[in-house]
PADODREN-419331 format. One line per field, with one value per residue (C-alpha): z, x, y. Coordinates in nm, 4 decimals. Each point is the difference from the previous one (the first is absolute). Layout:
<pts>
w: c(Z | ...) .
u: c(X | ...) .
v: c(Y | ...) .
</pts>
This chain:
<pts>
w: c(1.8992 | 0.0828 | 0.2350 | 0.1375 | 0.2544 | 0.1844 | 0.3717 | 0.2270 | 0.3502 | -0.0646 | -0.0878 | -0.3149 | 0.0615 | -0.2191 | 0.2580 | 0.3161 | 0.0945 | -0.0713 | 0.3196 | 0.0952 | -0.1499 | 0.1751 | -0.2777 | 0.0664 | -0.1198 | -0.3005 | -0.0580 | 0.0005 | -0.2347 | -0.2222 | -0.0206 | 0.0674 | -0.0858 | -0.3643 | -0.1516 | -0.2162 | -0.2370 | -0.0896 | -0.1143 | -0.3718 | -0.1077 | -0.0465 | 0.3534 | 0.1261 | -0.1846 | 0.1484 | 0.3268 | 0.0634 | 0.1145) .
u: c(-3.4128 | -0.1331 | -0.3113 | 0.2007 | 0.2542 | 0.1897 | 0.0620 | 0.2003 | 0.0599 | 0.3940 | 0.1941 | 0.2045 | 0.3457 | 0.1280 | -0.1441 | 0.0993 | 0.2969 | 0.3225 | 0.1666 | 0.3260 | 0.2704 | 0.3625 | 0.3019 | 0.2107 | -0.3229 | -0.0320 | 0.3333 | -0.0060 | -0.2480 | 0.0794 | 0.3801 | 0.1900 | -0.0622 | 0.0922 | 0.0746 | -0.2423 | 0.2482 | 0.2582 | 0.3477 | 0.1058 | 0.1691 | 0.3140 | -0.0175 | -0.0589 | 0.3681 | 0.1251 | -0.1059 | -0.1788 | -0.2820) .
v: c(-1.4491 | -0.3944 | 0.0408 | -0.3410 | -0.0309 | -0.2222 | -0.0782 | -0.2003 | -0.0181 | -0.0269 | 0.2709 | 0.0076 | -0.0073 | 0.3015 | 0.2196 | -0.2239 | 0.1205 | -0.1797 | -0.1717 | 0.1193 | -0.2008 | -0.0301 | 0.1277 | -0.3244 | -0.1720 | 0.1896 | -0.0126 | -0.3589 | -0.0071 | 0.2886 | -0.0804 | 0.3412 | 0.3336 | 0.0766 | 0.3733 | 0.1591 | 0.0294 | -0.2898 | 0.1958 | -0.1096 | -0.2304 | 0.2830 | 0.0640 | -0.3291 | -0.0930 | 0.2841 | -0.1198 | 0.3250 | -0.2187) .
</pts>
């Protein structure tokens, strides 16, 4: 262990929470939601997409 440490009279901001974002905003940001898993290319000429 350091015998030094370090203070500051802000808080860090991984343990500020996160403000509350709207999902059109994200969305406009993020593009759409995507699957976990993209289908193949078999079923994607299938159209089983």
């Amino acid at each position: 262990m350091s015998a030094y440490s370090f203070r500051s009279s802000r808080p860090d901001h991984w343990v500020s929470p996160r403000p509350t974002r709207d999902p059109a905003m994200s969305r406009l940001i993020h593009g759409p939601l995507q699957p976990m898993q993209r289908p193949g290319w078999l079923a994607r000429l299938l159209g089983r997409a």
